[in-house]
C-alpha positions as CSV (number, residue, x, y, z in Angstrom):
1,X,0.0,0.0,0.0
2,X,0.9,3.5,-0.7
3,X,0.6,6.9,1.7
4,X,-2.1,8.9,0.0
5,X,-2.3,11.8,2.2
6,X,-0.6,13.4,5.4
7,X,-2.3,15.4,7.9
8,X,-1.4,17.1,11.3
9,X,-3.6,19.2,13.5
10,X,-3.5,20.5,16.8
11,X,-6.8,19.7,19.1
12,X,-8.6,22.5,20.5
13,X,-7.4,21.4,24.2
14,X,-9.5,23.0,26.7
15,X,-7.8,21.4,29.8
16,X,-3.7,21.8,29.1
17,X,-1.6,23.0,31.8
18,X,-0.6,26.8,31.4
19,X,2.8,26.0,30.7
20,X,4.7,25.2,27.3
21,X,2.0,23.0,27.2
22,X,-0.1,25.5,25.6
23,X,1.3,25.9,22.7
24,X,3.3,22.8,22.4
25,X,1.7,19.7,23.7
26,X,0.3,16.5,21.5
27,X,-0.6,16.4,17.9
28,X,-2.7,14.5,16.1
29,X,-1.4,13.0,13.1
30,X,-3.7,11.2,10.3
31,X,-2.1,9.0,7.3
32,X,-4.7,7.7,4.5
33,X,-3.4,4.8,2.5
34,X,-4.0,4.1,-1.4
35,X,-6.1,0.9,0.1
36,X,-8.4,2.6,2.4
37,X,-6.8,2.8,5.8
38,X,-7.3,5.4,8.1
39,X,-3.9,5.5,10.4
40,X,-4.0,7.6,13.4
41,X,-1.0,8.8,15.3
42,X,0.1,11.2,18.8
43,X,2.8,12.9,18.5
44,X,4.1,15.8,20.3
45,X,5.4,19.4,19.3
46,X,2.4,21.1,19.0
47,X,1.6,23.9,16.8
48,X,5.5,23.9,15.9
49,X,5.2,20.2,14.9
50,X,1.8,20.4,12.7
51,X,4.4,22.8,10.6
52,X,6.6,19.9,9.7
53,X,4.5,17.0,9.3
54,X,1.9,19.3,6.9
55,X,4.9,20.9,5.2
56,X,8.4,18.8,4.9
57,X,7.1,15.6,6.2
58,X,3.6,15.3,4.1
59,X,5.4,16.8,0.8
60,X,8.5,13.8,0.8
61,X,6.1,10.9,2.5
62,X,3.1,10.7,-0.7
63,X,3.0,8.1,-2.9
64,X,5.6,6.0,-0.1
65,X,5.0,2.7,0.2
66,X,4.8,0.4,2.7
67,X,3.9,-3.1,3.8
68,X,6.0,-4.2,6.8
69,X,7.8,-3.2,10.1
70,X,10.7,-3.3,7.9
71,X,9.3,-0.8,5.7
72,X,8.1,1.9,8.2
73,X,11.8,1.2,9.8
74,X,13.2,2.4,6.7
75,X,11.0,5.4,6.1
76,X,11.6,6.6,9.7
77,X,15.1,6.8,8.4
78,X,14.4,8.7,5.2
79,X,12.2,11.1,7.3
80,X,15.2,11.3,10.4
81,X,18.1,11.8,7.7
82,X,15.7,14.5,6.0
83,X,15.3,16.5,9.0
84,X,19.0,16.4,10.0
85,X,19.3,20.1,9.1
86,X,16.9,21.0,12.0
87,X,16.0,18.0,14.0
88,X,17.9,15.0,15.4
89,X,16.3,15.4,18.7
90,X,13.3,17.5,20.3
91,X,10.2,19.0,18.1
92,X,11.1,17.5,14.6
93,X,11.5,14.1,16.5
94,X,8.4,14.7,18.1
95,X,7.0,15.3,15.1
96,X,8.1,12.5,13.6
97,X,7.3,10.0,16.4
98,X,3.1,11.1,15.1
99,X,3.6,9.8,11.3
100,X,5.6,6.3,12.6
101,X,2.5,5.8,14.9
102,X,0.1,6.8,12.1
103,X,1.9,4.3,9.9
104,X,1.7,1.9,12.2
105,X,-1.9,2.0,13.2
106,X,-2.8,1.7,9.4
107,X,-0.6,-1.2,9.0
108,X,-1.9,-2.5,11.7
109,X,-5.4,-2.0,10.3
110,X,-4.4,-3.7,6.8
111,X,-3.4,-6.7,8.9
112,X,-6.1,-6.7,10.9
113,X,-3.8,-7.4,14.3
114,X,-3.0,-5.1,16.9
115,X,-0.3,-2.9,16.4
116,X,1.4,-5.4,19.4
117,X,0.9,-8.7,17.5
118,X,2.4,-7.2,14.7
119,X,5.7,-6.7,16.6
120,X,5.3,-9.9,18.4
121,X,2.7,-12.8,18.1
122,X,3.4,-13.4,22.2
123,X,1.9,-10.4,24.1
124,X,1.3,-9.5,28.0
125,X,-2.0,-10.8,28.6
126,X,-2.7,-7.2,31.3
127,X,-0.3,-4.9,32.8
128,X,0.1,-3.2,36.3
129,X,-0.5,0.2,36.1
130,X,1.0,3.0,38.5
131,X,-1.2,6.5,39.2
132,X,0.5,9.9,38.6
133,X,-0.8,12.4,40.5
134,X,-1.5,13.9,44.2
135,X,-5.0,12.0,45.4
136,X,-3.4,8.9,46.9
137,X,-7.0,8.3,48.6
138,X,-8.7,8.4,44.9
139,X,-6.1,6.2,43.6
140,X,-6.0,3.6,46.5
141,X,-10.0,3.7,45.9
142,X,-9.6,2.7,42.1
143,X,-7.1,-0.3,42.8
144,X,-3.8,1.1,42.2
145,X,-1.0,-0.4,44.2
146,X,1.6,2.4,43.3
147,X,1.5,5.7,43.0
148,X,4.1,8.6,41.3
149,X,4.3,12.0,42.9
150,X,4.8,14.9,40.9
151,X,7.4,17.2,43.2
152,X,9.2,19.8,42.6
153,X,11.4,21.4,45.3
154,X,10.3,24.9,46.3
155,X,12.4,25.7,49.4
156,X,13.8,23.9,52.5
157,X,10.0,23.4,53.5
158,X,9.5,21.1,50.9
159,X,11.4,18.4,52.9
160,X,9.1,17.6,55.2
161,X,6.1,18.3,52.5
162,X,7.9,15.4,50.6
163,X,8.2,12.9,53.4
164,X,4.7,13.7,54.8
165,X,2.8,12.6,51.0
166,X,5.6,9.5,51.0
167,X,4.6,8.2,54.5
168,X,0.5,8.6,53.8
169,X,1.1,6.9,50.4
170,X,2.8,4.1,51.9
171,X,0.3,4.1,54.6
172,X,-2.4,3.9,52.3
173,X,-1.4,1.5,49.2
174,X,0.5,-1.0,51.8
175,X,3.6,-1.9,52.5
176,X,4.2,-3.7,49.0
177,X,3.2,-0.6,47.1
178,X,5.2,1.3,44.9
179,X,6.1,4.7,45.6
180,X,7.6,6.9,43.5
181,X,9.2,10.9,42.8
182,X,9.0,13.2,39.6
183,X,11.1,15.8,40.4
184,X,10.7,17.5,36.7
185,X,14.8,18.6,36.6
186,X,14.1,21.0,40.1
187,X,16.5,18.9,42.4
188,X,20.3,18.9,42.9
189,X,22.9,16.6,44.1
190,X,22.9,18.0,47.6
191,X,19.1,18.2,47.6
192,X,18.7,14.3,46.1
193,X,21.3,12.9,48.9
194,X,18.6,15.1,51.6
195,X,15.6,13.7,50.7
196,X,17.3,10.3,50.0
197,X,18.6,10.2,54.0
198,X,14.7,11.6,54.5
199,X,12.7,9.0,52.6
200,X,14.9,5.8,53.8
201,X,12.1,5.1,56.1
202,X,9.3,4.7,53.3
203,X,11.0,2.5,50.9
204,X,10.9,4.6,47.0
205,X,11.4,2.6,44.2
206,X,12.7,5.5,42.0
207,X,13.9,9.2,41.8
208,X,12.5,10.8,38.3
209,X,13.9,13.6,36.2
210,X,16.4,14.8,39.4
211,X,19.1,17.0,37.0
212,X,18.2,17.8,33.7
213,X,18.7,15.6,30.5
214,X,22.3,17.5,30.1
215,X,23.7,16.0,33.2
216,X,24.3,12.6,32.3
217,X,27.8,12.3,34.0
218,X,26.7,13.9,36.9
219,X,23.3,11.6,36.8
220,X,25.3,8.7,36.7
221,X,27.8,9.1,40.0
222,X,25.0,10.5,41.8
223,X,23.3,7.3,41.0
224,X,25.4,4.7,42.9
225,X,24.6,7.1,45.9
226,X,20.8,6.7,46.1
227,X,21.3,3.1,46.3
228,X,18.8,0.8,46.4
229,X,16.5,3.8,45.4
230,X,16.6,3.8,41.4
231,X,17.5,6.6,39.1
232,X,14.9,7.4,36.2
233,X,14.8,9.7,33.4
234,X,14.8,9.8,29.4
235,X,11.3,10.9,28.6
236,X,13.3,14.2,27.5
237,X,15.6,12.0,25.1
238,X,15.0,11.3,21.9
239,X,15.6,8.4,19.5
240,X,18.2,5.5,19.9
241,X,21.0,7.5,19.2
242,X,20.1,9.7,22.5
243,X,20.1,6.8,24.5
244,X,23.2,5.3,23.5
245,X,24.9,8.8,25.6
246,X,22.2,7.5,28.2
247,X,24.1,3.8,28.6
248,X,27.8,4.9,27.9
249,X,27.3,7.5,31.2
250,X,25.2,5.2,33.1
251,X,22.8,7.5,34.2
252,X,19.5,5.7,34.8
253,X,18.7,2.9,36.2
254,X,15.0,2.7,34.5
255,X,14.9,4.3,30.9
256,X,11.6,6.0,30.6
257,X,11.2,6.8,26.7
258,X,8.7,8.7,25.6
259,X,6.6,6.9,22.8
260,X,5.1,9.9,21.3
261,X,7.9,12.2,21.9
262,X,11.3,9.8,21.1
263,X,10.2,8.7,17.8
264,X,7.3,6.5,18.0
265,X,7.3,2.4,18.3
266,X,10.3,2.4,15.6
267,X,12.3,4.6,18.3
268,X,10.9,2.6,21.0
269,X,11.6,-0.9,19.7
270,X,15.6,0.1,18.7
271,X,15.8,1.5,22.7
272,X,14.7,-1.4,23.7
273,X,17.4,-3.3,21.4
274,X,19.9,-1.2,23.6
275,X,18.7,-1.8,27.0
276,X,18.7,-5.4,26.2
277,X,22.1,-5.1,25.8
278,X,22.8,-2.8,28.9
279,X,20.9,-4.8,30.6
280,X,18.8,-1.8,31.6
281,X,15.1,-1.7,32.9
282,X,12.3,0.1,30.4
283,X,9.1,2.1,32.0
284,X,8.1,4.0,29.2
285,X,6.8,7.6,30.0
286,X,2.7,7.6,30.1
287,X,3.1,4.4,29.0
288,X,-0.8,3.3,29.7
289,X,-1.6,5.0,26.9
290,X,-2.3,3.5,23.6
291,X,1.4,3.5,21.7
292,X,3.5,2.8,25.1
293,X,1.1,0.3,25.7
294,X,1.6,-1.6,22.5
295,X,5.0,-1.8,23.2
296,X,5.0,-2.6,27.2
297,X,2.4,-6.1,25.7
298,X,5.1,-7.0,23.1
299,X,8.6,-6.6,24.5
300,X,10.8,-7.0,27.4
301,X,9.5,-3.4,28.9
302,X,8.6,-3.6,32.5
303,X,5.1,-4.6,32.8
304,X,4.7,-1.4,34.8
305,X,2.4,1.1,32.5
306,X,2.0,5.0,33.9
307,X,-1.6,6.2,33.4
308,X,-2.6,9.7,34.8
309,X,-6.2,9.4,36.2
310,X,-6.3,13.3,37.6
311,X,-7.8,14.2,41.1
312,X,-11.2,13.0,42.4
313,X,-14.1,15.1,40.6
314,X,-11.1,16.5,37.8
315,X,-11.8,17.6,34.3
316,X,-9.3,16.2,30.7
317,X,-9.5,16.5,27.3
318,X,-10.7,13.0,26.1
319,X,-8.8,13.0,22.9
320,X,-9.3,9.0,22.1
321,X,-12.2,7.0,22.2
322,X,-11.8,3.6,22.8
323,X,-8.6,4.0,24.4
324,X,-7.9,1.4,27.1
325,X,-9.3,1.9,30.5
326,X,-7.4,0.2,34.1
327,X,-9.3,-2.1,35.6
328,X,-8.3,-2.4,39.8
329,X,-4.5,-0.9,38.5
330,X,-4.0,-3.5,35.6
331,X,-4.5,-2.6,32.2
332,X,-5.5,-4.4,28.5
333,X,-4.7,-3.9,25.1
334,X,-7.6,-4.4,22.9
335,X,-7.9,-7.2,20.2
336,X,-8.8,-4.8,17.7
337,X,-6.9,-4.3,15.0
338,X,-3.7,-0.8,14.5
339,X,-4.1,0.5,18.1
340,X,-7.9,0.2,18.4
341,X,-8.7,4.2,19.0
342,X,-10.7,6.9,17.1
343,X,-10.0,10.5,17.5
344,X,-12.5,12.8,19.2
345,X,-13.3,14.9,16.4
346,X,-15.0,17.3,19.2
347,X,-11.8,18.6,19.7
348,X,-10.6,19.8,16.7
C-alpha cells in the first residue's frame, strides 16, 4: 500500500496546563493509505510540529510505500536523515514520532492485528499500572498499588512536605506498594542525597527527572549514591541514538522513553534493542496509553504502565475513544486491530 495523504492538527485542548503546554503539547497525526486505511497517530510538538508533518514531512512521504515493520523502519530513516538540518532530537523528533504511529496503526489495520501482534505474536496478557498524581486516597480507591508524585522542590519546606505525601502513600497503598518521585529537573545533588537520607524510612522505588537531561555524568555518580532507590529519566531523550549517551554515562537505572515524543514504536523498539544489551530496565513515560502500551504487551519493557487518572471530581480532554481503561490498576490492550482508538473529532 501506498501513503495517500498526510495530515497534522492540533486539538482544540480546553484542559492543558498553562505552561509550554499550551502551545506545544500533542498532535494529532492522520495517514490515509491508497487501500483505504485510516492510520492515526500522537505525536508531540504542538503547533510547531503540525508545521513539519503538513509541510516537509507530508510533501517527501506521498506516494511511499509500505507493507511491513521493515518498511516503516526504513521510512523513519528517510524522514530522520531528511530533517537532519533541523531535527535529530526535540520538536522535529516529536514530530516525527506522530507519522511512525500513524503508519503503524494503518498497518496495523491492513493486517487486521493489533499494532502489538504485529511486533510480536506473544503479548502480555494485562499490565500493572501505576497512578500519577496527588490523590493517593482516589487512587488507592480505584485499585492502584503504586503511586508517582509529581514534586518539585520549592524551598527547605519542601522536605518535610515530601516525606509527609511519602509516608501517607505508603500508609495507604500498603507496605508492598510502589512509591515513586517526579522531580521534573528541580532537584540537585545536595538536595537528592537530603531527601534520600529523609525518605529511607518509606522504601521509594525511583527518583524521576532529578538533574536535567544534560547532566548525564553527573546523573550517573549521583546514581550509585541513592542506592537501592533507582534513578529514572529519558522521557526528554530522543531516539536511539540519544540513548546510547544515556548507557555509555550510566545515568539511569530505568529508561523511561517517551513513545510519542522519542520517535514513536520504531524509536521505541531500537531503545529497547539497547537496554537489552545494557541490561537496563524500560518504563516508558505515560506508557498506559495507547502507543506505550503496545510496546510494554510486546517486549521486554517492564510490565509497569503509567496512566494519569487526575484528582477526584477533575476535568481532561478526552482526545481518544476507545482507548484502554485500568481495571483495579492492571490494564489491556484491545484485540482490535492498529491501536484500536478513534480521534475525538469534538476537539478539533
Amino acid at each position: 500500500m501506498k501513503i495517500k495523504s498526510v495530515r497534522a492538527v492540533y486539538p482544540n485542548y480546553k484542559y492543558t496546563v498553562p505552561s509550554w503546554r499550551t502551545h506545544l503539547w500533542q498532535i494529532v497525526v492522520r495517514i490515509e493509505t491508497t487501500t483505504g486505511q485510516i492510520g492515526w497517530g500522537y505525536g508531540g510538538g504542538g503547533k510547531a510540529a503540525v508545521e513539519i508533518v503538513n509541510g516537509h514531512f507530508a510533501e517527501i512521504l506521498m506516494g511511499k510505500s509500505f507493507d511491513s515493520i521493515s518498511d516503516i523502519s526504513d521510512l523513519w530513516d528517510f524522514l530522520y536523515t531528511a530533517s537532519i538540518p533541523y531535527g535529530r532530537k526535540g520538536v522535529a523528533i516529536m514530530a516525527l514520532s506522530g507519522v511512525d504511529l500513524a503508519l503503524f496503526d494503518a498497518l496495523g489495520k491492513a493486517e487486521m492485528k493489533p499494532v502489538a501482534n504485529l511486533l510480536n505474536g506473544s503479548t502480555k496478557d494485562r499490565m500493572r499500572c501505576y497512578a500519577t498524581g496527588p490523590d493517593t486516597d482516589y487512587y488507592a480507591g480505584l485499585g492502584f498499588t503504586a503511586q508517582k508524585f509529581p514534586f518539585q522542590w520549592q524551598g527547605d519546606e519542601s522536605e518535610a512536605a515530601g516525606v509527609a505525601v511519602a509516608e501517607k502513600a505508603r500508609s495507604v497503598l500498603g507496605k508492598d506498594a510502589e512509591v515513586m518521585f517526579d522531580v521534573y529537573m528541580t532537584w540537585d545533588s545536595e538536595i537528592t542525597l537530603r531527601m534520600h537520607e529523609a525518605l529511607k524510612h518509606v522504601g521509594i522505588h525511583w527518583y524521576e527527572d532529578i538533574l536535567t537531561p544534560d547532566d548525564l555524568e553527573e546523573l550517573g555518580d549521583l546514581r550509585t549514591k541513592i542506592r537501592p532507590v533507582n534513578m529514572a529519566g529519558g522521557e526528554h531523550e530522543f531516539t536511539a541514538h540519544g540513548f546510547v549517551d544515556i548507557a555509555r554515562t550510566n545515568a539511569y537505572d530505568i529508561w523511561q522513553p517517551d513513545i510519542t515524543w522519542c520517535g514513536g514504536i520504531t524509536a521505541g523498539l531500537r531503545i529497547m534493542d539497547l537496554a537489552k544489551l545494557n541490561n537496563t530496565e524500560v518504563v516508558p513515560h505515560r506508557g498506559a496509553e495507547p502507543w506505550g502500551l503496545h510496546l510494554i504487551a510486546a517486549t521486554e519493557c517492564a510490565d509497569f504502565a503509567e496512566i494519569l487518572p487526575g484528582v477526584r471530581g477533575g476535568d481532561s480532554d478526552d482526545l481518544w475513544i476507545g482507548a484502554p481503561e485500568a481495571d483495579d490498576g492492571y490494564i489491556r490492550i484491545k484485540d482490535e486491530p492498529g491501536f484500536a482508538v478513534k480521534l475525538n473529532e469534538d476537539l478539533l
